[in-house]
SEMIMAR-346508 format. One line per field, with one value per atom (N, C-alpha, C, CB): residue in three letters; atom name; x, y, z. Coordinates in steps of 0.05 Angstrom, whole numbers, plus 5000, padded with zeros to 4 digits. Each point is the difference from the previous one (the first is absolute). Glycine has a CB too. Example, Ala and Ser with C-alpha at 12.3 -4.5 7.8 and 13.67 -1.06 7.14 Angstrom:
residues 2
res: (ALA|ALA|ALA|ALA|SER|SER|SER|SER)
atom: (N|CA|C|CB|N|CA|C|CB)
c1: (5264|4982|5018|4962|5031|5016|4985|5024)
c2: (4886|5024|5024|4977|5044|5024|5022|4987)
c3: (5156|5000|5000|5025|4961|5001|5014|4957)
This chain:
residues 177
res: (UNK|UNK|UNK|UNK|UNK|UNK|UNK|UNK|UNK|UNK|UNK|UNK|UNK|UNK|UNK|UNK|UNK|UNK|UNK|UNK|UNK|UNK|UNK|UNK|UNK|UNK|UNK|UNK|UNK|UNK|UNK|UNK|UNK|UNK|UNK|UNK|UNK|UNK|UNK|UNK|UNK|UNK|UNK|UNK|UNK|UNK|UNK|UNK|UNK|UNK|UNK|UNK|UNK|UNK|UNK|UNK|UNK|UNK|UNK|UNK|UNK|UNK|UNK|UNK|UNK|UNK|UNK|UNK|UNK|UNK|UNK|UNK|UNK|UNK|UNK|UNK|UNK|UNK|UNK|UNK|UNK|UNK|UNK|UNK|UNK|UNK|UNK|UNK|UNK|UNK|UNK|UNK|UNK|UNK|UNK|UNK|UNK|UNK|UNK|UNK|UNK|UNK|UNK|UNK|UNK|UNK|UNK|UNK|UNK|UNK|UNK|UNK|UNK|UNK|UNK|UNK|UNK|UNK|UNK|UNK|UNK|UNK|UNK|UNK|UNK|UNK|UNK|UNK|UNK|UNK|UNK|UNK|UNK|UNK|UNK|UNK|UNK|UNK|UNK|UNK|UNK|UNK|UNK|UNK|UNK|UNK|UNK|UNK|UNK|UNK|UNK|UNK|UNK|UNK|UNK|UNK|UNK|UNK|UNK|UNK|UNK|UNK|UNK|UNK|UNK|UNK|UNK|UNK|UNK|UNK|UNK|UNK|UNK|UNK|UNK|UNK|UNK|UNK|UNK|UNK|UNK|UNK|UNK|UNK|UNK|UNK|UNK|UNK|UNK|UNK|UNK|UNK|UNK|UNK|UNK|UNK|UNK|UNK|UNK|UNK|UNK|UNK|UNK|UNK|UNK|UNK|UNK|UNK|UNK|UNK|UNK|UNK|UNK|UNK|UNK|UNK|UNK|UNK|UNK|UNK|UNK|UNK|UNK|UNK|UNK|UNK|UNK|UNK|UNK|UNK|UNK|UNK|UNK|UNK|UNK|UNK|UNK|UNK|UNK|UNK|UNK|UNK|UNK|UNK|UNK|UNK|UNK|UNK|UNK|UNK|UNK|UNK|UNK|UNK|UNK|UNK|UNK|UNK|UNK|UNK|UNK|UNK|UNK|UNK|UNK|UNK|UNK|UNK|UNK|UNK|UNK|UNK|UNK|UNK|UNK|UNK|UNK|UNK|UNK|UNK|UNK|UNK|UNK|UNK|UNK|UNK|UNK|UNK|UNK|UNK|UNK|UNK|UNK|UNK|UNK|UNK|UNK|UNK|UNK|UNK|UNK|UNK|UNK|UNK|UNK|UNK|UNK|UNK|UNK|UNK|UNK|UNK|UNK|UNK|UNK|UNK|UNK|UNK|UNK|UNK|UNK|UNK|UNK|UNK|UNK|UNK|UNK|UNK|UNK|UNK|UNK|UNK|UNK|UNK|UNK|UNK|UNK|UNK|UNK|UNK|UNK|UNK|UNK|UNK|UNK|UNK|UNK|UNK|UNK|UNK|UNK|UNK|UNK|UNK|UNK|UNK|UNK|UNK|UNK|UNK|UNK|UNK|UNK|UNK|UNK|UNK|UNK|UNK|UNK|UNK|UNK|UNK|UNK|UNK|UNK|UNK|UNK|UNK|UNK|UNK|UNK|UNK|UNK|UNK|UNK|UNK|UNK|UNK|UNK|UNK|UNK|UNK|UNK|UNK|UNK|UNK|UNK|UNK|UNK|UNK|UNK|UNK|UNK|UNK|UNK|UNK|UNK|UNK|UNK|UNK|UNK|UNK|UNK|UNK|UNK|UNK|UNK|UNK|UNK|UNK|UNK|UNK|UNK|UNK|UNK|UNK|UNK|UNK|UNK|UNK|UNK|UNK|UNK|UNK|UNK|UNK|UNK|UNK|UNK|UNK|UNK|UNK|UNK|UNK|UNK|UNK|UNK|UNK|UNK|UNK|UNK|UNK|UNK|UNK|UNK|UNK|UNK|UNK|UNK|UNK|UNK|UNK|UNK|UNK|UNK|UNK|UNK|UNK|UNK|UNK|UNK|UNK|UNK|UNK|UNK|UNK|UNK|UNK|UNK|UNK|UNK|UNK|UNK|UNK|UNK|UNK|UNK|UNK|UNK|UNK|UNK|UNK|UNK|UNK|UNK|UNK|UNK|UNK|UNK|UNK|UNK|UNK|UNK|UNK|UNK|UNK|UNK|UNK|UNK|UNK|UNK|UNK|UNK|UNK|UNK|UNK|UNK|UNK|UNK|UNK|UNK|UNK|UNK|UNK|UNK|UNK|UNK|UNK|UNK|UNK|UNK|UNK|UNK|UNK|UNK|UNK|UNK|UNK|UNK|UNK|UNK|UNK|UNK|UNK|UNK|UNK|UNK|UNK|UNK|UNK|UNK|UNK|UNK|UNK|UNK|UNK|UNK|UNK|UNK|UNK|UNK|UNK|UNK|UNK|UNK|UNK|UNK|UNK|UNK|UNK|UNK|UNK|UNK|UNK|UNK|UNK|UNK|UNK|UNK|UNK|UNK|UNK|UNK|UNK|UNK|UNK|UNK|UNK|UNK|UNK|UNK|UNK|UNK|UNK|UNK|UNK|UNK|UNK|UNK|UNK|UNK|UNK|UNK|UNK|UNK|UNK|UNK|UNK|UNK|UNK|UNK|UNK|UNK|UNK|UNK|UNK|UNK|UNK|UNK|UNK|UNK|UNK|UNK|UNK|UNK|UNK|UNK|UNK|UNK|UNK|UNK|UNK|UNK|UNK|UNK|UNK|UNK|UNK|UNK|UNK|UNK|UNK|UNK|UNK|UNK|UNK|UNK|UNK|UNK|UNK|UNK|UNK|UNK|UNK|UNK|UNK|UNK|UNK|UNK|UNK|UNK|UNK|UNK|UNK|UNK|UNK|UNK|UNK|UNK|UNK|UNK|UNK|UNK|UNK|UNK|UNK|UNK|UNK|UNK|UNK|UNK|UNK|UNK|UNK|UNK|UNK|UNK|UNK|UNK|UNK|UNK|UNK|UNK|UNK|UNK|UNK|UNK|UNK|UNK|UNK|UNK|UNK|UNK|UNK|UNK|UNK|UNK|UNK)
atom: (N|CA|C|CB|N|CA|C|CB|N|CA|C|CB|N|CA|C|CB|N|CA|C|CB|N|CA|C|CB|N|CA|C|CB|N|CA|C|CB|N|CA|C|CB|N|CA|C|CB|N|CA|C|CB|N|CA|C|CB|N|CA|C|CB|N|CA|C|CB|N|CA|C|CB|N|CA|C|CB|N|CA|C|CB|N|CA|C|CB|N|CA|C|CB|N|CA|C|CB|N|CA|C|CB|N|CA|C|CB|N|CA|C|CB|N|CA|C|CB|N|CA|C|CB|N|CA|C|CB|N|CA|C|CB|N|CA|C|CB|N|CA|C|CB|N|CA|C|CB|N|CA|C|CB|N|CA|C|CB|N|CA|C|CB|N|CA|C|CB|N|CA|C|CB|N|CA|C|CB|N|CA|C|CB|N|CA|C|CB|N|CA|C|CB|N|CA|C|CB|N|CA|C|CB|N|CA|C|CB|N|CA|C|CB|N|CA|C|CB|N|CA|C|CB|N|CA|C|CB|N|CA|C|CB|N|CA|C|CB|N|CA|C|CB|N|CA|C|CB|N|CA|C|CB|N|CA|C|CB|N|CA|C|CB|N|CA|C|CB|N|CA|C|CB|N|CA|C|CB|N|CA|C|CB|N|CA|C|CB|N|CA|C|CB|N|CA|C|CB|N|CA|C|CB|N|CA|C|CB|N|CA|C|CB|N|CA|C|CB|N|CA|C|CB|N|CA|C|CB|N|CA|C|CB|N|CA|C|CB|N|CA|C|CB|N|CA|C|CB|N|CA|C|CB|N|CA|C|CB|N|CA|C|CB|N|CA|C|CB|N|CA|C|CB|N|CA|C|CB|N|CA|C|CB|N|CA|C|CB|N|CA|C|CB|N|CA|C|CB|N|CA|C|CB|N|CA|C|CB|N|CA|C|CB|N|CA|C|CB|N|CA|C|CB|N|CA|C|CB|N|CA|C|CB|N|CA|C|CB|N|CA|C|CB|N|CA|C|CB|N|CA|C|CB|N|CA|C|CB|N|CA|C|CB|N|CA|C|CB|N|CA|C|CB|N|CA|C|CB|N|CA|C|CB|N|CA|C|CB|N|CA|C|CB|N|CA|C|CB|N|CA|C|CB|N|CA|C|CB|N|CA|C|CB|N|CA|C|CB|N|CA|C|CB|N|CA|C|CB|N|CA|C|CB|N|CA|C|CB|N|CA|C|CB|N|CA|C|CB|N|CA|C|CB|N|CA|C|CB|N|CA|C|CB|N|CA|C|CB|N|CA|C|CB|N|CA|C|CB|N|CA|C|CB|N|CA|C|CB|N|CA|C|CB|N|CA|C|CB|N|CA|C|CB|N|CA|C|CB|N|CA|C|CB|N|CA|C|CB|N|CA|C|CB|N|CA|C|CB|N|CA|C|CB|N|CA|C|CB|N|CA|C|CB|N|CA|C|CB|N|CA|C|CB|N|CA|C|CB|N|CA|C|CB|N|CA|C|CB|N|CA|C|CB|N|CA|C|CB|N|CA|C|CB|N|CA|C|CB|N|CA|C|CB|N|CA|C|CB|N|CA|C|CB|N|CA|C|CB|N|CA|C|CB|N|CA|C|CB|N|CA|C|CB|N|CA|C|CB|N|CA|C|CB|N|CA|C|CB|N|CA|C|CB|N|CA|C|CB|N|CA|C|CB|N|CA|C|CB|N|CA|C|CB|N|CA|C|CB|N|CA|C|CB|N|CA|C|CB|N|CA|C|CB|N|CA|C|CB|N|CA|C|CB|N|CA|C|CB|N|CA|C|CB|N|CA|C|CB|N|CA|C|CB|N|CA|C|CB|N|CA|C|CB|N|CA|C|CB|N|CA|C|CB|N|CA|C|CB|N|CA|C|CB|N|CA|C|CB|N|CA|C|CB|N|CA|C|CB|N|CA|C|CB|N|CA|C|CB|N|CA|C|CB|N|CA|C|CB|N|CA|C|CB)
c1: (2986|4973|4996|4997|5031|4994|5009|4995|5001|5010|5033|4950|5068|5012|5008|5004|5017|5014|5015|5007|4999|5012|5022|4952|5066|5018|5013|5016|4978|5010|5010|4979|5051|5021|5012|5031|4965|5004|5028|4937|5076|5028|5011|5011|4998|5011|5032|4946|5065|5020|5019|4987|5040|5011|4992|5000|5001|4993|4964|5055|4932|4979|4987|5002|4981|4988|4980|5005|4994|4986|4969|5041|4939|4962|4993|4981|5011|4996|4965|5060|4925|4973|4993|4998|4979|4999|4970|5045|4948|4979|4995|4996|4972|4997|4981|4989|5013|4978|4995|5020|4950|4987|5013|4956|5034|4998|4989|4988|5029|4994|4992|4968|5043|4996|5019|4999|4997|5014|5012|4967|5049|4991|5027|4966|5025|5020|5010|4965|5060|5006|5019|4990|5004|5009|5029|4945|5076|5020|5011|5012|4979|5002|4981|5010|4969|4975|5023|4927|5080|5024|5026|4990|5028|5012|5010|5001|5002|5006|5037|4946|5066|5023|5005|5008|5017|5003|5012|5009|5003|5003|4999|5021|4963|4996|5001|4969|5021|5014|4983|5046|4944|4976|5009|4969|5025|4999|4975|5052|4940|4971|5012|4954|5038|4998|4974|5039|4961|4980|5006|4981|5006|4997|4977|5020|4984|4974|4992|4986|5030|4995|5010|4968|5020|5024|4975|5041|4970|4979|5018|4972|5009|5010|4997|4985|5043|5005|4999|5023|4969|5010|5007|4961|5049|5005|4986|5035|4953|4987|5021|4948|5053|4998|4989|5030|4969|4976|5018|4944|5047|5011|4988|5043|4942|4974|4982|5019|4982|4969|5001|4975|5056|5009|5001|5029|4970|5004|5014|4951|5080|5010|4997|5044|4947|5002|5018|4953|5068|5012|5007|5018|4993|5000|5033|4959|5031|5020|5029|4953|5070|5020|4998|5032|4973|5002|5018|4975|5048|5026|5015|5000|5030|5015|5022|4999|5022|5015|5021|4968|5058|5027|5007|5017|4954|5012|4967|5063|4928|4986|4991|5009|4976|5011|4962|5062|4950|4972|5005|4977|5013|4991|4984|5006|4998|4988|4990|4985|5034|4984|5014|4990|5000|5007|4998|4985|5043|5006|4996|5042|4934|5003|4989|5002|4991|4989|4969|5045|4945|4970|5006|4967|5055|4999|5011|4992|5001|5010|5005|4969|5060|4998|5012|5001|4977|5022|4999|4987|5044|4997|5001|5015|4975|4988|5017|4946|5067|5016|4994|5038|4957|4985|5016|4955|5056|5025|4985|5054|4922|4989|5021|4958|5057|5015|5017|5000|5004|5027|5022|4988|5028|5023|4997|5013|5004|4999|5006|5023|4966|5009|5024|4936|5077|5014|4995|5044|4950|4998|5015|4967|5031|5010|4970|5058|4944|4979|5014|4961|5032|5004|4977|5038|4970|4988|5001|5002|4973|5009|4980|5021|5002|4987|5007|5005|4981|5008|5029|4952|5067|5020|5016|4973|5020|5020|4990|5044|4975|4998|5009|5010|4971|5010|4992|4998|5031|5004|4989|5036|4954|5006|5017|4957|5058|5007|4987|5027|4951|4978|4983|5001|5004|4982|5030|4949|5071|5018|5007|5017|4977|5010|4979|5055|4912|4982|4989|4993|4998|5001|4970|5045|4941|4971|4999|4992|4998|5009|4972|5015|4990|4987|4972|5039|4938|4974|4990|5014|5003|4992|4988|5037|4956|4989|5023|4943|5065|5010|4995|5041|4957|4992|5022|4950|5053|5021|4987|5036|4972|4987|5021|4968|5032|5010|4997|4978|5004|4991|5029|4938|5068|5022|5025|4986|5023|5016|5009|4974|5013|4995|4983|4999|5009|4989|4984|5034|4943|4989|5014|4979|5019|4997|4974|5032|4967|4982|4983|5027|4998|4992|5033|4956|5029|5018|4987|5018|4993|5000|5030|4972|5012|5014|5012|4968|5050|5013|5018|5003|4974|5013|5019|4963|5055|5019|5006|5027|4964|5011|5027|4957|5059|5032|4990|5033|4950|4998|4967|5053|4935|4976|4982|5014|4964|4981|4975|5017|4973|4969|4989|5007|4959|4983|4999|4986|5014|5002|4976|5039|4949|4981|5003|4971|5013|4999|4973|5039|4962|4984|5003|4993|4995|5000|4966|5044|4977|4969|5012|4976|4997|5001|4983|5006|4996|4999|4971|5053|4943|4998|5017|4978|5041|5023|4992|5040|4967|5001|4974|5050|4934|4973|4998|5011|5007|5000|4991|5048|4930|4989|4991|4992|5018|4992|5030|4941|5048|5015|5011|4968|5052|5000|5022|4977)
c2: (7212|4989|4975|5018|4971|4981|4994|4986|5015|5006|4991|5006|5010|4992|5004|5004|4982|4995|5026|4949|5060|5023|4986|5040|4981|4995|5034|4939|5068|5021|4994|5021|4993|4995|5036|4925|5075|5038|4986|5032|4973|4998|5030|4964|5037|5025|4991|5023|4959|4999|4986|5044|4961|4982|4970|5044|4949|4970|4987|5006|5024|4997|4986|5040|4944|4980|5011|4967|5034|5011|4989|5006|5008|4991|5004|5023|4952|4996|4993|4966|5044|4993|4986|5027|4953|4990|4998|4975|5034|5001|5000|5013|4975|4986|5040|4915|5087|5025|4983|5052|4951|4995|5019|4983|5008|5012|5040|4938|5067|5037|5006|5004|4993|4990|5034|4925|5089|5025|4994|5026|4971|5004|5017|4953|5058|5027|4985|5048|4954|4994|5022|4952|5046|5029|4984|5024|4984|4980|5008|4989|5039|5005|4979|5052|4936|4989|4967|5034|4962|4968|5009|4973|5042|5003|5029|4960|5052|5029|4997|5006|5010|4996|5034|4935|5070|5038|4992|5035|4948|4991|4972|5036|4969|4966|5005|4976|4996|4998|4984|5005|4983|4989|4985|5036|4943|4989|4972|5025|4987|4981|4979|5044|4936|4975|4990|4982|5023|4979|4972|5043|4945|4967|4991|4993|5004|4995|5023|4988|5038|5020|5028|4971|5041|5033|5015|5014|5003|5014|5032|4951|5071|5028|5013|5005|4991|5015|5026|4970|5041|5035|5007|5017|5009|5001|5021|4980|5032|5021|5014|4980|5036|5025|5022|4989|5004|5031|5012|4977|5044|5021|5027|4979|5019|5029|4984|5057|4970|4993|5001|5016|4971|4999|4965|5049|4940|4968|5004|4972|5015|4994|4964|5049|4946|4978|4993|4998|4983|4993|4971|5044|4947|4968|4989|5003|4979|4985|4987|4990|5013|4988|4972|5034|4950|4969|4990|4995|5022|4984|5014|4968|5013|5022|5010|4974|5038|5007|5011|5004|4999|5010|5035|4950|5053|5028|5017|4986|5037|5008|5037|4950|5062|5029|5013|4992|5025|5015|5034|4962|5053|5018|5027|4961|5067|5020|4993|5011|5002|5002|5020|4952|5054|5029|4997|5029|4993|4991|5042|4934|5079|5025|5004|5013|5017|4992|5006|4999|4977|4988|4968|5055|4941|4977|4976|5026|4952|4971|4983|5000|4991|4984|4970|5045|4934|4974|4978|5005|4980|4976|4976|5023|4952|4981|4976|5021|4967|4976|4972|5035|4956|4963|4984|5003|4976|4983|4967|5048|4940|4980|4974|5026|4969|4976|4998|5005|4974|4986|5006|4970|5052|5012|5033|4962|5044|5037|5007|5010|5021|4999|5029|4986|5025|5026|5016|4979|5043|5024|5023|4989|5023|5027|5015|4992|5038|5008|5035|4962|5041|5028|5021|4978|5056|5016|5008|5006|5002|5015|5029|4951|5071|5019|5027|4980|5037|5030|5012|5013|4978|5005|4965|5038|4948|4980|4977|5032|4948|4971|5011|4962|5026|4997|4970|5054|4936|4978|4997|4997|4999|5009|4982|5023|4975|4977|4980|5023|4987|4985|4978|5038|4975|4978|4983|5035|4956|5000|4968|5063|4910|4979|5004|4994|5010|4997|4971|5049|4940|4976|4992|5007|4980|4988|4976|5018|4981|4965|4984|5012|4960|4989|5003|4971|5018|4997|5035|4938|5081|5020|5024|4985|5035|5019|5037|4957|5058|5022|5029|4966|5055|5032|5006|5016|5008|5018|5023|4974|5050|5025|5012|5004|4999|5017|5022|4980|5036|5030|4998|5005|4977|5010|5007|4961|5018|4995|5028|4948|5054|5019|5025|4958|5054|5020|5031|4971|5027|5026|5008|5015|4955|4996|5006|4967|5044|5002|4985|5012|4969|4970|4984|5006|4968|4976|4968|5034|4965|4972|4983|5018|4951|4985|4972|5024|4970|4975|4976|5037|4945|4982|4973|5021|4972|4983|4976|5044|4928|4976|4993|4982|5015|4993|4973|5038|4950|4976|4991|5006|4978|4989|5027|4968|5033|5009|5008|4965|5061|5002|5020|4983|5023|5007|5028|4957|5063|5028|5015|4991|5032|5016|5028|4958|5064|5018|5016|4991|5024|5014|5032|4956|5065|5019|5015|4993|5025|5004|5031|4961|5064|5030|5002|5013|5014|5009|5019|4988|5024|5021|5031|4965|5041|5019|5014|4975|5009|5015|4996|4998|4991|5006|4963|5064|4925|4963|4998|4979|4998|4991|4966|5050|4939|4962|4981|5010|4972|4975|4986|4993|5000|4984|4984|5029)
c3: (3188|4999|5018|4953|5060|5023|5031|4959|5061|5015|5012|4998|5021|4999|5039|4937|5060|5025|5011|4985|5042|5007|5028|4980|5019|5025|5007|4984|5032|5015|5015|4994|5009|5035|4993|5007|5029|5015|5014|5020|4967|5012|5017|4954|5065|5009|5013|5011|4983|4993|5031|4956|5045|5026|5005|5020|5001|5004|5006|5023|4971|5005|4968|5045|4969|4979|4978|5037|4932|4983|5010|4961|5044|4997|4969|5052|4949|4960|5010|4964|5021|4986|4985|5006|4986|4975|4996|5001|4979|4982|4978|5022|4973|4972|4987|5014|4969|4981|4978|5008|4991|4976|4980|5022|4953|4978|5004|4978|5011|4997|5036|4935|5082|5029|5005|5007|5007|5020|5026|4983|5029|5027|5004|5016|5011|5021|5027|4988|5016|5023|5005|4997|5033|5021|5007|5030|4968|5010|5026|4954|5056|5029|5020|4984|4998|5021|4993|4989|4992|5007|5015|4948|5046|5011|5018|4969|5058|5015|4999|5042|4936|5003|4983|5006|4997|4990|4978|5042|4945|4976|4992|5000|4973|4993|4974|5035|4959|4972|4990|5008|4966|4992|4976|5019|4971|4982|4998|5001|4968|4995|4976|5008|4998|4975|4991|5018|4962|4985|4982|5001|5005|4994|4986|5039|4930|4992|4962|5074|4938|4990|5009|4991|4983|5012|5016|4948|5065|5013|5000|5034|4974|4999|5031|4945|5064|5024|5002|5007|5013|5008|5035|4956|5038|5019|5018|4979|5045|5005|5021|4988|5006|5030|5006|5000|5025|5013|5021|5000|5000|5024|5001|4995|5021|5011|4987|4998|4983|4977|4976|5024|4970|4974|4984|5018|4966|4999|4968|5035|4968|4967|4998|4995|4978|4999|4967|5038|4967|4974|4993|5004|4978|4995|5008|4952|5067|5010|4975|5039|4976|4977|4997|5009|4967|5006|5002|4984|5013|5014|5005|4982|5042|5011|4969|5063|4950|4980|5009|4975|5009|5011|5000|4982|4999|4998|4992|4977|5033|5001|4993|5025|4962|4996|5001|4962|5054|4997|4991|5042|4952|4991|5012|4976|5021|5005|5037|4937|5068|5037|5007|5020|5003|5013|5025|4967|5051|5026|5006|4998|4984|5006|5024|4958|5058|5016|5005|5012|5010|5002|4986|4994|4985|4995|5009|4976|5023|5020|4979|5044|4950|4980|5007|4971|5025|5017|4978|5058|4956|4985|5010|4974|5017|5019|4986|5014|4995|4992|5016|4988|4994|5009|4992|4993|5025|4990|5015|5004|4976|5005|4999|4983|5024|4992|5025|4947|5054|5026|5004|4995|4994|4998|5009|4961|5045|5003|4970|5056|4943|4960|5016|4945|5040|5011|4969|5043|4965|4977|4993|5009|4973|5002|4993|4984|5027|4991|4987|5040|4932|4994|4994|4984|5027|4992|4975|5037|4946|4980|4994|4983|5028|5010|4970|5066|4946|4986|5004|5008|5013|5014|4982|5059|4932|4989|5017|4986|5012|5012|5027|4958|5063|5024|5009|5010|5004|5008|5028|4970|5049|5028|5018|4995|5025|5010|5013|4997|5014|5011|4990|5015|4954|4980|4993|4973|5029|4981|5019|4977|5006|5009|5025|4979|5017|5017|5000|4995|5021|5011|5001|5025|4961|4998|5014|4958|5065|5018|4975|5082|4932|4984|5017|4975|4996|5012|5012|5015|4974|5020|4984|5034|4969|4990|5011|5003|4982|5019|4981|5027|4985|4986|5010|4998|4969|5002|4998|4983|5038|4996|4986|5039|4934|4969|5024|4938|5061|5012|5015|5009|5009|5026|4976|5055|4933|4979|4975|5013|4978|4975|5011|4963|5053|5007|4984|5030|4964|4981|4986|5025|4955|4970|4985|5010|4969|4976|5000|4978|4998|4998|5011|4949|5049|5006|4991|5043|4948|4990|5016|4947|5049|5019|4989|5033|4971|4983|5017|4960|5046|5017|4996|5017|4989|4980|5026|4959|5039|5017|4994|5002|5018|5000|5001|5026|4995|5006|5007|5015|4967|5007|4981|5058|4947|4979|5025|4946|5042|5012|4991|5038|4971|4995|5009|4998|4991|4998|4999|4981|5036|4992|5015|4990|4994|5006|5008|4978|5043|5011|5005|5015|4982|5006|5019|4956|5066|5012|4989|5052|4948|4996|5023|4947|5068|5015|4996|5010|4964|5000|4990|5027|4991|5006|4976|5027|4942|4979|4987|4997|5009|4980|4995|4968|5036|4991|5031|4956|5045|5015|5000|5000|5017|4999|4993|4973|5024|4998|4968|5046|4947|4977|4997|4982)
């Protein structure tokens, strides 16, 4: 019911310098920002503060003429698990790891498929630089699986985990989520 303070920084990671935003929102206040129109980089990474009060983040993505939108995490974390995805085919299944902080974090990342746990070596003691943003294409990984679920574990340092899937079509699933 009163307004509050904002801080956005588009980190994309290496020695390049985070672009932070700052803005005030009134009370019950919306606003959209394009973070391709602040920052042109192929991965970034986002993190919002509020000062003042809580506020309700999300996140959007578009691709063609599809748009998923879901609610941003509020904090990083050492260990992370997601649920029901599929690397059948027509399907794209990715995962997006954000490591906002001054340190590199290192991960493990596991499959958990119809075929059992698969480890891959690629994911294994994977390396999040700091300030940076990076995708894992599961699809390359876990190759036309069912399902798969995913379970990400920090050796060192902590971060922000999400999942995306695009469908093709192929099988009758169509769009983004």
């Amino acid at each position: 019911p009163h307004s509050l303070d904002v801080e956005t920084t588009v980190m994309t990671g290496g020695t390049a310098k985070p672009t932070t935003q700052r803005f005030r929102l009134d009370a019950f206040e919306q606003r959209r920002m394009v973070i391709a129109d602040i920052v042109r980089a192929p991965e970034v990474g986002v993190a919002v503060e509020t000062f003042g009060g809580r506020a309700i983040v999300e996140h959007e993505i578009r691709g063609q003429d599809d748009v998923a939108v879901g609610p941003c995490a509020h904090s990083a974390a050492r260990s992370w698990y997601f649920a029901e995805g599929s690397t059948e085919r027509g399907a794209e299944d990715w995962l997006a790891l954000f490591n906002p902080f001054g340190s590199d974090a290192i991960v493990d990342v596991s499959f958990l498929t119809d075929q059992g746990v698969q480890t891959p070596d690629a994911v294994q003691a994977l390396v999040v630089p700091r300030r940076s943003r990076i995708s894992v294409a599961v699809h390359d990984l876990a190759r036309r699986q069912l399902q798969v679920g995913i379970a990400v574990h920090a050796r060192v340092g902590q971060v922000v985990a999400e999942r995306a899937a695009r469908f093709d079509g192929t099988d009758t699933r169509k769009g983004i989520t």
